[in-house]
C-alpha positions in Angstrom: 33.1 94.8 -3.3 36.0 96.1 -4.9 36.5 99.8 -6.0 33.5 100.5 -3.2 30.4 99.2 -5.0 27.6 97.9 -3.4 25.1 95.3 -4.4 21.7 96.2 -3.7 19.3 93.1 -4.4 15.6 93.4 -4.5 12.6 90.9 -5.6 11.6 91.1 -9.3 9.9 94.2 -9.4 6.5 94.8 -11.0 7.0 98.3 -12.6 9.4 99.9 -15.2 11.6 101.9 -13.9 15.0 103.5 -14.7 16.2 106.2 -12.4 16.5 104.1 -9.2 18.9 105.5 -6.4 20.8 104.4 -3.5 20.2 106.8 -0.5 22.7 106.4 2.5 22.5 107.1 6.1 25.2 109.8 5.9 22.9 111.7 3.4 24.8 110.6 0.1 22.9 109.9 -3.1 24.5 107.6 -5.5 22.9 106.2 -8.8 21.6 102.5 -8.8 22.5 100.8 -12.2 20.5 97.5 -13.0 23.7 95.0 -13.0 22.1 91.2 -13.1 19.0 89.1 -12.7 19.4 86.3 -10.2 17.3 83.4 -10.5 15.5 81.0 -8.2 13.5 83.2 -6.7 13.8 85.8 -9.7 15.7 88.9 -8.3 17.2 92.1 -9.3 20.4 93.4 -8.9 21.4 96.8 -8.7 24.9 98.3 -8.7 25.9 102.1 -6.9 28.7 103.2 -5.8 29.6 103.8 -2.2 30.2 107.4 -1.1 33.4 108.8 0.6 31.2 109.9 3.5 29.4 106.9 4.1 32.7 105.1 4.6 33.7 106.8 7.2 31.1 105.4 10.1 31.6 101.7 11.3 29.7 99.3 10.9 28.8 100.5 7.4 25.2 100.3 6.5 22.7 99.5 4.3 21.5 102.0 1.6 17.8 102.3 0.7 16.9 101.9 -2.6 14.6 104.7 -4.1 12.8 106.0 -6.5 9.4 107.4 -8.0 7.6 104.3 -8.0 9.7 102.1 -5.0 8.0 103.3 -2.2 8.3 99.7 -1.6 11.6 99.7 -0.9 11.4 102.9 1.5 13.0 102.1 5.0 11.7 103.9 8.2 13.8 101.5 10.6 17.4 102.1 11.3 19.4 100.6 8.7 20.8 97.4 8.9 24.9 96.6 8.6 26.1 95.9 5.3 27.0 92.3 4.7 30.3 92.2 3.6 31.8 90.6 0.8 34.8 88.9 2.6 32.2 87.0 4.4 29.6 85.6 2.6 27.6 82.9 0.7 26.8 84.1 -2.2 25.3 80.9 -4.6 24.4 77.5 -5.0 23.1 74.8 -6.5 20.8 71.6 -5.9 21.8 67.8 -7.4 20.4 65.5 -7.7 22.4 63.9 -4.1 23.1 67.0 -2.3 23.1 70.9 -2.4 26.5 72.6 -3.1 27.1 76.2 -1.4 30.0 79.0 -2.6 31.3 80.5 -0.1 33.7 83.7 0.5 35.6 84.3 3.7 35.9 80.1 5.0 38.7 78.9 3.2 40.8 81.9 2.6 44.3 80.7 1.3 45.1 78.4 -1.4 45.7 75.0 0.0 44.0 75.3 3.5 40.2 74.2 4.1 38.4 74.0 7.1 37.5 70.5 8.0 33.7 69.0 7.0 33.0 68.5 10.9 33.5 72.1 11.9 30.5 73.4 9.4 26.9 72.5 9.4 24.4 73.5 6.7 21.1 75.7 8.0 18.3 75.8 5.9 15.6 78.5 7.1 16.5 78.9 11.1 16.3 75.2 12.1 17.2 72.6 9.8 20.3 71.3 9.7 22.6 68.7 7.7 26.4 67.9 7.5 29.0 69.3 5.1 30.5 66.4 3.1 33.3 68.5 1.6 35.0 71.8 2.4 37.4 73.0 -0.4 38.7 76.5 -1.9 35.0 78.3 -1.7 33.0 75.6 -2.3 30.8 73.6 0.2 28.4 70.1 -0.7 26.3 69.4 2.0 23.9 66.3 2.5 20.1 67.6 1.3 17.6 68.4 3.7 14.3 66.4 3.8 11.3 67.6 2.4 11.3 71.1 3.5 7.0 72.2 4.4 6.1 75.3 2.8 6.2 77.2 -0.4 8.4 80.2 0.4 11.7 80.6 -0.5 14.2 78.9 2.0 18.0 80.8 2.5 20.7 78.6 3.3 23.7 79.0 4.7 26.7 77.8 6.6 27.2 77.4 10.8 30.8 77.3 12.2 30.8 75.1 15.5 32.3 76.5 18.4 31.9 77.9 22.1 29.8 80.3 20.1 28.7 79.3 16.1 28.4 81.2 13.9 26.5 81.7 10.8 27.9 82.8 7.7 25.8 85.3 6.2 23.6 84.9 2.9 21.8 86.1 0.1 21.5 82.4 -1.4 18.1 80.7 -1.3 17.6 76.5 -1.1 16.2 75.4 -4.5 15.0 71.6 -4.7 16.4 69.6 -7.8 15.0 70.9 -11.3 13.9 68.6 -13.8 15.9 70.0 -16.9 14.5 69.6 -20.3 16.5 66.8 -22.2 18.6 68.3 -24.8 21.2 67.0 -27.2 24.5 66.3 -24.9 27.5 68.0 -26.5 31.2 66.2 -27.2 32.8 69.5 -26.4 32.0 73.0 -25.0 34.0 75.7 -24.2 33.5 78.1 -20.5 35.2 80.9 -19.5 34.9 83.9 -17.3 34.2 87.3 -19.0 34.2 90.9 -18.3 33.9 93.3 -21.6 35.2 91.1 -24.2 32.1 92.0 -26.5 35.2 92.9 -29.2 36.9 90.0 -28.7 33.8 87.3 -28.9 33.1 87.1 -32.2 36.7 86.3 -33.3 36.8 83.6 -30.6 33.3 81.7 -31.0 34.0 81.5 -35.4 37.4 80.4 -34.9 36.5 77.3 -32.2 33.2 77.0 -33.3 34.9 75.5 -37.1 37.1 73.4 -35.1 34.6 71.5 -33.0 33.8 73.1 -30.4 29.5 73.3 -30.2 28.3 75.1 -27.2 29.9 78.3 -25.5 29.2 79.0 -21.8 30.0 82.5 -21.0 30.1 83.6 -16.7 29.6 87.0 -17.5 31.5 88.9 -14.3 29.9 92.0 -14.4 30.6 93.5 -18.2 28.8 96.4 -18.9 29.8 96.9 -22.7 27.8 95.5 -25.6 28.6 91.8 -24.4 24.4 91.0 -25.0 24.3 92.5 -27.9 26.7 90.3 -29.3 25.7 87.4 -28.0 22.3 87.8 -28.9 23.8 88.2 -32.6 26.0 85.3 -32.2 22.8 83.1 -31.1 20.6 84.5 -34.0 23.5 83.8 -36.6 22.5 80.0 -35.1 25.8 79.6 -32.4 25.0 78.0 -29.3 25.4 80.4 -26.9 25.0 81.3 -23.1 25.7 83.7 -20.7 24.9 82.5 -17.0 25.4 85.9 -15.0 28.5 85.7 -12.3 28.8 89.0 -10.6 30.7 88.1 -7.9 34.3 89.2 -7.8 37.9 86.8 -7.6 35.4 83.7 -7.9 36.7 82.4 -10.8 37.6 79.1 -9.6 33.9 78.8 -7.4 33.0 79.8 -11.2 34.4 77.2 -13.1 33.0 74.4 -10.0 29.5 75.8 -10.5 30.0 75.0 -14.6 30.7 71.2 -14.1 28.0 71.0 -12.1 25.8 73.5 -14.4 26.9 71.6 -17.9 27.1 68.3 -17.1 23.8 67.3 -18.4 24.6 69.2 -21.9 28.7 68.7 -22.4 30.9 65.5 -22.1 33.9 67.3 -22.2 34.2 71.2 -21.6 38.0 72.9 -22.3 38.5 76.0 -20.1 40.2 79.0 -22.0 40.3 82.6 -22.1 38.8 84.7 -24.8 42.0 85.8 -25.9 43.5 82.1 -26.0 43.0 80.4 -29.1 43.4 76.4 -29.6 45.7 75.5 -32.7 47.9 71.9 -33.8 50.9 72.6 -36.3 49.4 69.2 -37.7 46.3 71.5 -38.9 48.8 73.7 -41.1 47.8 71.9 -44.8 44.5 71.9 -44.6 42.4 74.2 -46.9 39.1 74.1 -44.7 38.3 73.8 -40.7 36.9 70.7 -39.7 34.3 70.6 -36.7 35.7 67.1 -36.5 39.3 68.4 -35.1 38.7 68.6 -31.4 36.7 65.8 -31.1 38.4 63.2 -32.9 41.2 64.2 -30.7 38.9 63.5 -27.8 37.7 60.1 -29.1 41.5 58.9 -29.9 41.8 59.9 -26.1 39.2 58.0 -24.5 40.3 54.8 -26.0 43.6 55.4 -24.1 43.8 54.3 -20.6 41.4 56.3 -18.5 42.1 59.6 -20.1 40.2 62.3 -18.7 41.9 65.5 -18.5 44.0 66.9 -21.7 46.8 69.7 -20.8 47.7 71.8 -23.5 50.8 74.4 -23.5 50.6 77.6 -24.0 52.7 80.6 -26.3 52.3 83.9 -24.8 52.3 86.6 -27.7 53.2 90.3 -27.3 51.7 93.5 -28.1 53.4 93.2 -31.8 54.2 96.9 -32.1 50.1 97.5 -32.3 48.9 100.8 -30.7 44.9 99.9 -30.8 42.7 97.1 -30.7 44.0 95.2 -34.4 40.7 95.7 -36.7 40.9 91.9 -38.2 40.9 90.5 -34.6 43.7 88.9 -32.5 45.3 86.6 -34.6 45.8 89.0 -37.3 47.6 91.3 -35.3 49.8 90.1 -32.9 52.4 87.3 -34.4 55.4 88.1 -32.5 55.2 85.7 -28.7 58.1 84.7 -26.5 59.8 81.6 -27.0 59.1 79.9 -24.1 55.8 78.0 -23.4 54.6 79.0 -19.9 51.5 77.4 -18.3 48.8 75.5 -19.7 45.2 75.2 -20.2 42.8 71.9 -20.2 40.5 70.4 -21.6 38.2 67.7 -19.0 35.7 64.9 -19.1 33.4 66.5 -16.7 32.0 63.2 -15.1 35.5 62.2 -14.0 35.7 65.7 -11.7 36.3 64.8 -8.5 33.5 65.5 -6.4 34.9 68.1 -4.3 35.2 70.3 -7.5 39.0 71.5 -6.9 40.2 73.3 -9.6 43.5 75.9 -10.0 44.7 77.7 -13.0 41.9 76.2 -15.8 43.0 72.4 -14.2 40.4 70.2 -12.2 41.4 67.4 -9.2 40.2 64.0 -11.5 38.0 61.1 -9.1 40.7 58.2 -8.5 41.4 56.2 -11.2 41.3 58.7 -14.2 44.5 60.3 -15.6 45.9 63.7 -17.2 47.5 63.6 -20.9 49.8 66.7 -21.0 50.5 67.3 -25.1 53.6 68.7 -26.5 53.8 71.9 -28.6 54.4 70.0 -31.7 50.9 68.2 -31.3 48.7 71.4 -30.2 49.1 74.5 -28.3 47.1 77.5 -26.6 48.3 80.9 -28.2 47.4 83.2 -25.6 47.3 86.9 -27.1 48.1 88.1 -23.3 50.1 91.2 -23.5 48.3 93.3 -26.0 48.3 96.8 -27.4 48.3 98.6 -24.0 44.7 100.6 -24.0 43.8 96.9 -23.8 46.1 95.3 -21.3 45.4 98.6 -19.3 42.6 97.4 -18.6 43.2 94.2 -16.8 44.2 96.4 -13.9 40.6 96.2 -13.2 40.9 93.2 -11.0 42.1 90.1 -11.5 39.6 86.9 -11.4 41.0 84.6 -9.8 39.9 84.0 -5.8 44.0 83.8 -4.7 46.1 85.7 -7.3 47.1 89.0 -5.9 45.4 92.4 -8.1 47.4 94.3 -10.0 47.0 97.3 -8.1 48.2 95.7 -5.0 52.4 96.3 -3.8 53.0 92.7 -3.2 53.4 88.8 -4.5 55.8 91.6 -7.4 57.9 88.6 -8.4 54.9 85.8 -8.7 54.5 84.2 -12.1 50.8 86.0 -12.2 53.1 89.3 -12.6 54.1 90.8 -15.8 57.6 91.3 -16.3 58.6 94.6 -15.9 55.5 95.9 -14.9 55.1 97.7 -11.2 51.1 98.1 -9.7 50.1 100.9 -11.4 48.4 101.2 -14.8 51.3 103.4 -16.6 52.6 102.1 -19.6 56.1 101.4 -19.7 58.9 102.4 -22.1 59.1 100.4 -25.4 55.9 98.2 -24.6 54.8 97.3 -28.3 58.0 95.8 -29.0 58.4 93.8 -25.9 57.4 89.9 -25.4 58.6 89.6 -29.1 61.4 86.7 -29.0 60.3 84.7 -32.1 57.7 85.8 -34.7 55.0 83.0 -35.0 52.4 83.4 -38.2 50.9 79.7 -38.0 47.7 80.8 -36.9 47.7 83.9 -38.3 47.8 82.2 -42.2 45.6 79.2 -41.0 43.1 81.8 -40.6 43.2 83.6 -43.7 43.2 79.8 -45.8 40.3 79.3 -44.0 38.4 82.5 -44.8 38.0 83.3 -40.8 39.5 86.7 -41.8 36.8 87.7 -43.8 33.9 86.3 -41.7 35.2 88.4 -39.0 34.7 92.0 -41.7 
């Protein structure tokens, strides 16, 4: 993992308990923080950090997990190797026609996937069915028949060869689950977080008012008030849900797992960041949001031919000469962007993904026969609030999310797009950054707002 965590994963334990520890071979103590549940079978996930001396021995190993009332998890044996995170199936999920794996270390550059034939599916230690598609870090593969026995049943993924090999796992075979019918949305909204808990509220009012119904949060590992908020959010009567996505760069097996995860309760699901905002100059009169907005759009769509994927331009705004966090949210703060659009961010039918779930930059691979309707600025943009007041931008150097764009941190790919301009690999702020990006001062959104009383909802 990056920054030298380690996951520890345990069963659901039956006992309350808060000072859990991670105790190494080489000695080394290291708190174990509770980071996720996993479901199907229910597990725990703890979080500690990996010592300086326990790096130094290859292969690493695995810590124990300890405490006053884990004697449970005590070890006597010699401790196992660590399973690394470069190689790894790490989730999945069962359909209705087959069982779709996400995988790290198969396909490891954008572009290049291992053929179908050259990977079988295990389930347990003996059964075995073929891979029906092989792209980015996701895997479908044919489902097994009915599998004898009640225990839980890991799956994973053999390379053929003089000598296969198995890809190791900590994912577990899950027959289909008869979901609970529910009222199917027009239009969600997913995106990947990690501590935005400031930022949500703004976000969810604003798209909330202008049609967007359900919110579908892969929550990458925050460890601010992000529940807190949600659980406000949901009590205040939004639709909102967090499905826990530790895993890191998985951003595109992320958004794959969603179409699969929402397609029984979203038609169409746009794919934005929480500090991206959806707004039409053709919205600029009116006196109140509509929930109607976005999904009249949509219906005017479908009536076109085939129409399944909308791509919307984005405005990138700067930090606007803020120092701090702005206290009226986002769009009150920062009105200054660059002229230029750059990028763009979608909006998709989710039962016209193709089936091998390909996806890159927030656009999905349509099944033959559906097409992509690229708008103008003049009929709706994204305004992307990217380079913000720098405590905030700082900390992006965290990581980025996505499975092939370079970190921050790291000395190379300095002239990519993904960069920001001026900007080395180290978190130091650089001369004049409040008043950079600032090319053409842009308050459309920022008065939209304030007619529409989002302002003071956010107080």
């Amino acid at each position: 993992m990056p920054d030298w965590e380690i996951y520890v994963i345990i069963d659901y334990p039956h006992f309350h308990q808060s000072d859990f520890y991670c105790a190494f071979d080489s000695g080394e103590q290291t708190p174990a923080v509770p980071a996720a549940d996993l479901p199907f079978p229910a597990r725990l996930v703890f979080k500690c950090d990996f010592p300086k001396r326990a790096r130094r021995s290859l292969p690493f190993k695995q810590p124990t997990l300890r405490g006053s009332s884990v004697n449970a998890y005590y070890r006597n044996s010699p401790s196992p190797e660590l399973l690394r995170w470069t190689f790894l199936v790490y989730d999945s999920l069962t359909t209705d026609n087959d069982v779709v794996l996400f995988v790290k270390g198969l396909n490891k550059r954008r572009g290049i996937n291992r053929k179908p034939a050259e990977l079988t599916c295990i389930f347990g230690d003996a059964v075995r069915t073929a891979v029906t598609s092989s792209v980015q870090e996701v895997f479908r593969c044919k489902p097994p028949d009915n599998l004898a026995g009640k225990e839980p049943i890991k799956v994973s993924i053999e390379i053929a060869g003089p000598t296969p090999e198995v890809v190791p796992t900590i994912t577990y075979y899950t027959p289909p689950r008869q979901i609970s019918s529910q009222k199917k949305a027009k239009l969600c909204a997913c995106t990947m977080v990690y501590n935005v808990a400031k930022f949500l509220r703004e976000w969810i009012l604003y798209h909330s008012r202008i049609g967007v119904e359900k919110f579908i949060l892969y929550d990458n590992g925050s460890d601010d008030n992000l529940a807190t908020i949600v659980n406000e959010l949901v009590e205040e009567g939004y639709d909102v849900k967090t499905h826990f996505w530790l895993w890191p760069k998985t951003q595109e097996g992320g958004f794959s797992h969603s179409v699969i995860f929402a397609k029984d309760s979203c038609s169409w699901m746009m794919y934005i960041d929480v500090d991206e905002f959806v707004y039409s100059l053709s919205w600029s009169n009116l006196t109140q949001p509509s929930k109607s907005l976005l999904p009249s759009m949509l219906q005017n769509l479908e009536e076109e031919e085939n129409v399944a994927q909308i791509s919307i331009p984005c405005y990138e705004f700067g930090p606007s000469n803020q120092k701090e966090h702005p206290t009226k949210g986002v769009i009150q703060g920062y009105n200054c962007r660059r002229r230029r659009e750059n990028r763009h961010k979608s909006i998709v039918l989710l039962s016209a993904v193709d089936n091998s779930l390909l996806n890159v930059i927030h656009h999905f691979k349509l099944k033959t026969g559906y097409n992509v309707k690229k708008l103008n600025v003049f009929e709706m943009v994204v305004n992307h609030y990217k380079f913000q007041a720098w405590p905030e931008f700082k900390a992006k150097f965290r990581r980025r999310v996505s499975t092939y764009v370079v970190d921050w941190t790291k000395p190379s790919n300095l002239g990519s797009n993904d960069r920001t301009p001026g900007l080395g690999y180290s978190p130091v702020e650089p001369i004049g950054w409040k008043s950079k990006f600032c090319e053409v001062y842009d308050n459309g959104l920022k008065h939209l707002t304030q007619t529409w009383s989002i302002v003071k909802c956010l107080g």
